[in-house]
MARZA-609123 format. One line per 4 residues: number of its first residue (from 1); their letters; for each residue x, y negated, z of N, C-alpha, C. Coordinates in steps of 0.1 Angstrom, whole numbers. Each point is the difference from the previous one (the first is absolute). Example, Ala and Ser with C-alpha at 12.3 -4.5 7.8 and 13.67 -1.06 7.14 Angstrom:
2
1 = as = 132:57:78:-9:-12:0:9:-12:0 ~ -4:-11:-7:9:-11:0:-8:-11:8 $
This chain:
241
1 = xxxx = -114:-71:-63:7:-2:13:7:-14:-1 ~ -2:-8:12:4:-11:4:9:-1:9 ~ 13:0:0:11:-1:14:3:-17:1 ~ -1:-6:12:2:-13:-1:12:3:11 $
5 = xxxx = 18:-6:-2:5:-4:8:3:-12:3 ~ -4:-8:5:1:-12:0:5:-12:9 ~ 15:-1:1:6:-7:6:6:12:8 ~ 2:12:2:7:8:9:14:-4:0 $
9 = xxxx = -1:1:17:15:-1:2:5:12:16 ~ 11:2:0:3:13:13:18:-3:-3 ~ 1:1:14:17:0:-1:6:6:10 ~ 12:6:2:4:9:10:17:-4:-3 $
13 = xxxx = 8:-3:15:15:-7:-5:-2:-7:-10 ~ 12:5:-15:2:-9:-8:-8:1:-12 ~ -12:13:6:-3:7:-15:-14:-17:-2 ~ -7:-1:-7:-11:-4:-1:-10:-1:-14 $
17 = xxxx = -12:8:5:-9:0:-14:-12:-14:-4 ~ 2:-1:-11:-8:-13:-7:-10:4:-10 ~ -14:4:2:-3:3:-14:-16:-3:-2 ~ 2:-11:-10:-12:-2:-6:-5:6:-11 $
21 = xxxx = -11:7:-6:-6:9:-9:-16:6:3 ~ -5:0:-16:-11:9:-4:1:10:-6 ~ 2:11:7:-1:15:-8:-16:2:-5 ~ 0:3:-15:-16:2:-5:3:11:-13 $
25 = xxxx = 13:8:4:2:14:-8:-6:14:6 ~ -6:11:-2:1:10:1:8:7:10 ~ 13:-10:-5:11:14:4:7:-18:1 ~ 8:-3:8:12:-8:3:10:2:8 $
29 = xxxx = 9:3:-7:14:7:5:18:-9:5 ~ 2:-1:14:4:-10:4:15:13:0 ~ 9:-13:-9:18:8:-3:4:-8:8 ~ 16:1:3:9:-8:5:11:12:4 $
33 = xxxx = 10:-4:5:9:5:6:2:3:12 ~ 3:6:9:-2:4:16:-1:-11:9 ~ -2:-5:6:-4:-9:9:-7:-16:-3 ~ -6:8:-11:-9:-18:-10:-12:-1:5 $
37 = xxxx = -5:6:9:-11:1:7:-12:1:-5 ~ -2:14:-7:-9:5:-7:-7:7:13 ~ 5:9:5:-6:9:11:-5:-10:13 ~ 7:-5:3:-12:-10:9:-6:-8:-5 $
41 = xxxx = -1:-11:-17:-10:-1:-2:-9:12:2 ~ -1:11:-4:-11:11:0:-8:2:15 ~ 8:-4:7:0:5:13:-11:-13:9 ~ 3:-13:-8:-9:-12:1:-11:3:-6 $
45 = xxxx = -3:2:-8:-11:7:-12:-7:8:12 ~ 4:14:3:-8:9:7:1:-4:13 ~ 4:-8:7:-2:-7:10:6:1:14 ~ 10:12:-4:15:3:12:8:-14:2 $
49 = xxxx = 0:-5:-5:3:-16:2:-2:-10:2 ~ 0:-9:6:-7:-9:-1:7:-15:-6 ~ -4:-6:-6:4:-12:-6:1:-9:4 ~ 17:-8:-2:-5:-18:15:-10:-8:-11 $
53 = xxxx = 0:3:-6:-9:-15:-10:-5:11:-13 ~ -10:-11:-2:-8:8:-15:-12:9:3 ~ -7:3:-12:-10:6:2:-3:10:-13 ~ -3:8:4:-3:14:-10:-18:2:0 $
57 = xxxx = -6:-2:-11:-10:6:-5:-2:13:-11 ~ -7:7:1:-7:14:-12:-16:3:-2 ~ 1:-9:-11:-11:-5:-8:-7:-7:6 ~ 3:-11:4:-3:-9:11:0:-2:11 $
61 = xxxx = 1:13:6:-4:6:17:14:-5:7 ~ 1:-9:6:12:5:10:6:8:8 ~ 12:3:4:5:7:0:8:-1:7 ~ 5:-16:2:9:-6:9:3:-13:-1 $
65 = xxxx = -2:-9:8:3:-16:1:11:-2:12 ~ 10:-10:-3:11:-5:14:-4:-10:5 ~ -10:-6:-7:-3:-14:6:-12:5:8 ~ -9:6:-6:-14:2:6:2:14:15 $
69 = xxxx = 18:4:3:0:9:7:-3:14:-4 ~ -7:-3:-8:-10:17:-9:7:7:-3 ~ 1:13:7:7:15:-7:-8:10:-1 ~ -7:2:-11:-7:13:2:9:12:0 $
73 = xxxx = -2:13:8:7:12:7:0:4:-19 ~ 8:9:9:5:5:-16:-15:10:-5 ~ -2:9:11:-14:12:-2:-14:-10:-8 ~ 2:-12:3:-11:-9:-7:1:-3:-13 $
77 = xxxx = 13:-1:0:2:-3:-15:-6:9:-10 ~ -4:12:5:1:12:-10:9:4:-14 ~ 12:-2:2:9:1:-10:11:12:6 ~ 2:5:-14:8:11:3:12:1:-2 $
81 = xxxx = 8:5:12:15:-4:0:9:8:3 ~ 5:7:-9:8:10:-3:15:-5:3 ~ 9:2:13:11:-6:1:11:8:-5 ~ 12:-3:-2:15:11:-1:-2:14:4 $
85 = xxxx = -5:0:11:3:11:10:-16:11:-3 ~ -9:-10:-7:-12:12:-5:-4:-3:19 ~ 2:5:11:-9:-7:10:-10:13:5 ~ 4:13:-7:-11:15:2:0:0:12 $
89 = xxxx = -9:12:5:2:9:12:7:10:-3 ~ 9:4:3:7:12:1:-8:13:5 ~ -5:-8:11:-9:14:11:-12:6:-9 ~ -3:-9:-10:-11:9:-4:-1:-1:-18 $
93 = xxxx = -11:10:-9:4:2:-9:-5:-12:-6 ~ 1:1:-15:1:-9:-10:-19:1:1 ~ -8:6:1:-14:-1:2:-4:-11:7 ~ 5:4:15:-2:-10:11:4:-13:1 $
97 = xxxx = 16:0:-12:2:-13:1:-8:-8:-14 ~ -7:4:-11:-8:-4:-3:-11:-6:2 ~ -6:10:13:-14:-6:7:4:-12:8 ~ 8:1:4:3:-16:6:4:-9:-6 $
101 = xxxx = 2:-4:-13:0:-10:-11:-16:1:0 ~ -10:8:-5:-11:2:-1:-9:-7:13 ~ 3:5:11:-5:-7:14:3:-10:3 ~ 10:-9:-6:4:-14:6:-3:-9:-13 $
105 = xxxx = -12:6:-8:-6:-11:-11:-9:-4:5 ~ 0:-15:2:-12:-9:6:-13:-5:-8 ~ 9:2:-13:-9:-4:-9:-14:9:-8 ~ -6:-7:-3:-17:9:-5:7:12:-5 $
109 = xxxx = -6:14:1:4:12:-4:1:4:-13 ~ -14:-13:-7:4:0:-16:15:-1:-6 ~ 6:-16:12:12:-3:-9:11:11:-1 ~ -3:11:12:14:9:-3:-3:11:-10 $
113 = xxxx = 12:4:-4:0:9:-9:0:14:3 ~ -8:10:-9:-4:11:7:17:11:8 ~ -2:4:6:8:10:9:6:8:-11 ~ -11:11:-5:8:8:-15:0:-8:-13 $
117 = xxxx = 1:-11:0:5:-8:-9:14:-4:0 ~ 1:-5:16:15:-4:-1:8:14:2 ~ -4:12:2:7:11:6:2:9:-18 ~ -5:-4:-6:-1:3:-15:7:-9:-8 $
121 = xxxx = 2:-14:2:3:-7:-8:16:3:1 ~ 3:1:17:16:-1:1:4:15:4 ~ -8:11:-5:4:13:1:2:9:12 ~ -7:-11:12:2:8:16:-5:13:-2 $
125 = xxxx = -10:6:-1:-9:10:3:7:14:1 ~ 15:0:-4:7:10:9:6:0:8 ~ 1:-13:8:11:-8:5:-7:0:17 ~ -13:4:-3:-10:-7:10:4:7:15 $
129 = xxxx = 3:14:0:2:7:15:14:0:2 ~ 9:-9:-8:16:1:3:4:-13:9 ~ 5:0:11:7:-6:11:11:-12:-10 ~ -4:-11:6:9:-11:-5:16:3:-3 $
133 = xxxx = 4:9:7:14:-1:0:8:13:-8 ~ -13:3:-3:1:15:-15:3:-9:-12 ~ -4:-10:0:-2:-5:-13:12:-5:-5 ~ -1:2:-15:14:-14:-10:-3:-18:4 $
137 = xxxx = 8:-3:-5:-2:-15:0:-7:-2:-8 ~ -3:1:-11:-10:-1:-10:-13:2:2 ~ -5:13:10:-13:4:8:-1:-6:7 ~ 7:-8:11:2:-4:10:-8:-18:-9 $
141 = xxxx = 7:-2:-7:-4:-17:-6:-15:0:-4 ~ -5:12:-11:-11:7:-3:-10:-5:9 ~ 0:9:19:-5:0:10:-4:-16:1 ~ 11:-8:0:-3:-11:7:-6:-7:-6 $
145 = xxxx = 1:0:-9:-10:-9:-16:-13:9:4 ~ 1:12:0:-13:1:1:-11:-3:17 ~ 9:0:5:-10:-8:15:1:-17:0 ~ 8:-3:-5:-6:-16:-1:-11:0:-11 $
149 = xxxx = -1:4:-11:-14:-3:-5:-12:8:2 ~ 3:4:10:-13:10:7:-8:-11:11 ~ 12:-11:3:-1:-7:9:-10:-16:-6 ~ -3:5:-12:-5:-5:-11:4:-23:2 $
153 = xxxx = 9:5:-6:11:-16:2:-9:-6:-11 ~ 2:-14:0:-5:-11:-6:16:-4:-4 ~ 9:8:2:14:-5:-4:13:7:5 ~ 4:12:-11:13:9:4:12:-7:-2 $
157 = xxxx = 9:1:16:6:-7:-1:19:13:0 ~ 12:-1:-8:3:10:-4:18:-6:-1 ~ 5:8:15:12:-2:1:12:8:-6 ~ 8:-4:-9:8:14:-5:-12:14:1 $
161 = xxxx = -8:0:-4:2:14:0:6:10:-9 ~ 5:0:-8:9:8:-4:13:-4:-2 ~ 8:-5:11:12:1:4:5:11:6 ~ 14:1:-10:8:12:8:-8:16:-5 $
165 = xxxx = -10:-4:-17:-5:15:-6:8:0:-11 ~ 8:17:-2:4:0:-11:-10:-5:-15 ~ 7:-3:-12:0:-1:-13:-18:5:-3 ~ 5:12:1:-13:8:-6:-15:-2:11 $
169 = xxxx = 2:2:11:-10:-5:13:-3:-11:-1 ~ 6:-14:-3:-4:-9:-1:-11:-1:-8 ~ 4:1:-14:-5:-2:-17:-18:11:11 ~ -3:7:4:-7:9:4:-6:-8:11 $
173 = xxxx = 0:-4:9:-5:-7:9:-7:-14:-4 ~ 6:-10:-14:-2:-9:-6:-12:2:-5 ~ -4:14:-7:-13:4:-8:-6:1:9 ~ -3:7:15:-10:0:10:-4:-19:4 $
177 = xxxx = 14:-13:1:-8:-7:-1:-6:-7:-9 ~ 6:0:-12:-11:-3:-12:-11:8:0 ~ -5:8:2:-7:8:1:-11:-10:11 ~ 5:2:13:-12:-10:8:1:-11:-4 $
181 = xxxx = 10:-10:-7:-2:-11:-7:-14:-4:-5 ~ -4:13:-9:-5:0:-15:-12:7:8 ~ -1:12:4:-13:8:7:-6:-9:8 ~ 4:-7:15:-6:-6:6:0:-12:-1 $
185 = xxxx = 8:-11:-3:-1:-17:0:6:-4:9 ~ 5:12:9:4:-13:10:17:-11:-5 ~ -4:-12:11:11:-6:-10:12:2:12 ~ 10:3:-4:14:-2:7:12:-9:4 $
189 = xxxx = 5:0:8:9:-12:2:14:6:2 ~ 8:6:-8:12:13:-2:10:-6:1 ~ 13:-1:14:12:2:0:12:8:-8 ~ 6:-1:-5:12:5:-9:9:-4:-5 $
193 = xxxx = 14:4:4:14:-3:-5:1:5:-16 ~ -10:7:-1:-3:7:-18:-6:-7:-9 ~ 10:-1:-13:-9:-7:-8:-12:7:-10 ~ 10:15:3:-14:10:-7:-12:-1:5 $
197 = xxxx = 2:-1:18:-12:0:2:-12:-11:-3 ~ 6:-10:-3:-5:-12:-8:-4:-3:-9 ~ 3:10:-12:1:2:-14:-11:7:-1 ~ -6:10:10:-8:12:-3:-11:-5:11 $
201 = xxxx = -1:-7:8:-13:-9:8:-8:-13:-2 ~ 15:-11:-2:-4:-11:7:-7:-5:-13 ~ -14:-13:2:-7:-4:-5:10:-12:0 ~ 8:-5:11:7:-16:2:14:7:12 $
205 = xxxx = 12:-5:-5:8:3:13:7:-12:0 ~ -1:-2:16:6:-7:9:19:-2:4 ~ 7:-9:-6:13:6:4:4:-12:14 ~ 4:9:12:-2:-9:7:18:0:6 $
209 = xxxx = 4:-13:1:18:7:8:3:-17:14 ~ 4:6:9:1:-9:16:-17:-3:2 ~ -9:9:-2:-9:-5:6:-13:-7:-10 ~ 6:-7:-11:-5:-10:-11:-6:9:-13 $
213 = xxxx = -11:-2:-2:-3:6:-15:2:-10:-11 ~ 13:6:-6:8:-6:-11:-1:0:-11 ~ -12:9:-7:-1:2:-10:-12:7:1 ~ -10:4:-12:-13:9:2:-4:-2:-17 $
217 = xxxx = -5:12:-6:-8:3:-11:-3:12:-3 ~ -4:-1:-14:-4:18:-3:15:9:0 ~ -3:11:0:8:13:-9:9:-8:-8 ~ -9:1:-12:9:-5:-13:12:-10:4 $
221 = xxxx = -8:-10:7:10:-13:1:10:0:8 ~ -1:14:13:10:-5:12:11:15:-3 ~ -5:9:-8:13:11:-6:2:1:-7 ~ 15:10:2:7:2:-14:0:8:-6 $
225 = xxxx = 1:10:-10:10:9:2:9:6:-2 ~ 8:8:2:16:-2:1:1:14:-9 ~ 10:9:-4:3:13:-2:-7:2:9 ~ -11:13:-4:-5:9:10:-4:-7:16 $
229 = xxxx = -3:-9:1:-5:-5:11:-3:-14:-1 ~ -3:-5:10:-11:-10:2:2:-12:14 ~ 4:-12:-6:3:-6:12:-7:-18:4 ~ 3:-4:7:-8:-12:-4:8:-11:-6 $
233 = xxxx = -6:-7:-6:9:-12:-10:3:-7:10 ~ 13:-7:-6:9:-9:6:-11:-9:3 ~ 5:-9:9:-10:-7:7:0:-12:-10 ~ -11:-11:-6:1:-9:-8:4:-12:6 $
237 = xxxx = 7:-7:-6:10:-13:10:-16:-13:3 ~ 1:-4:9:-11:-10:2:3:-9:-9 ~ -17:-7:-5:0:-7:-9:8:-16:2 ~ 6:-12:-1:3:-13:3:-12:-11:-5 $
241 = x = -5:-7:4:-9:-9:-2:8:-14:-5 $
């Protein structure tokens, strides 16, 4: 996988985002602190946004140009985008809302992954005739992961999702995504205030704060760890020429 961001820029009042970058990890996981503009980068990426300047390519294909006017709709992009809010149907069960991750793949039938594969891999297959709003939050995140790659993405795109899960549900939900990590290939573009969640995914994370990506390397390089936990290293003072 190839992510080209290239000259992006978007601003709203006083907030404004800047970000030049090649994501070519697996797994690339963008940290920061609450309003550093990780979630609308994501949101430019899947294409709820639109960008005043810059251009986004994946694996060459565009995606989006400011100069050339070019926005492709987000349904074209074929990437999967799992927001905060999971995004289900309530009205209908965890089956149905499967088949519509499934029905809104545009792409050859080969590239998606089989139905009781993903319903196996992330443990639906009892889950299947229960109504959205039966469910834990943890079934509920399960669900949604599994209809975006039903929707067979060229690129899962993954907002907090496990914010706001206890200790143990978390560590539990982390193995369902290493699990499609590692089973399927797709590569991901993962939001998180967590550095575990970083420690246990990311191939490269992103630390981004007002908008700017300030820092970026592996695991090893960008954490710490502390007593029993895990945080990200002090930020390294810029070099002087």
């Amino acid at each position: 996988m190839r992510v080209e961001l290239d000259g992006l820029r978007w601003s709203a009042g006083e907030f404004s985002l800047a970000i030049d970058a090649v994501l070519e990890q697996p797994v690339s996981v963008l940290c920061g602190p609450s309003g550093a503009g990780k979630t609308t980068l994501l949101e430019i990426v899947a294409g709820l946004r639109r960008a005043g300047a810059g251009r986004i390519r994946l694996d060459g294909i565009p995606l989006a140009d400011a100069e050339r006017r070019f926005h492709l709709a987000p349904p074209a992009r074929h990437l999967g985008y799992v927001p905060q809010d999971l995004a289900l149907f309530p009205h209908l069960d965890v089956a149905a809302n499967l088949r519509f991750g499934r029905n809104r793949a545009a792409r050859p039938a080969a590239s998606a992954p089989a139905e009781a594969e993903v319903i196996a891999i992330l443990e639906l297959d009892r889950l299947l005739r229960r109504r959205i709003a039966t469910l834990s939050g943890g079934e509920r995140q399960r669900v949604a992961l599994g209809r975006a790659l039903l929707s067979a993405p060229r690129l899962l795109l993954l907002d907090e999702p496990l914010a706001a899960l206890d200790p143990e549900l978390r560590e539990r939900l982390l193995e369902y995504l290493r699990r499609v990590r590692d089973h399927f290939a797709v590569p991901m573009l993962y939001v998180t205030h967590d550095a575990r969640d970083a420690a246990a995914l990311a191939g490269e994370i992103l630390l981004l704060d007002a908008g700017r990506i300030v820092e970026r390397g592996g695991p090893v390089d960008m954490l710490e760890a502390d007593p029993g936990a895990l945080r990200l290293r002090p930020r390294r003072p810029a070099s002087s020429s």
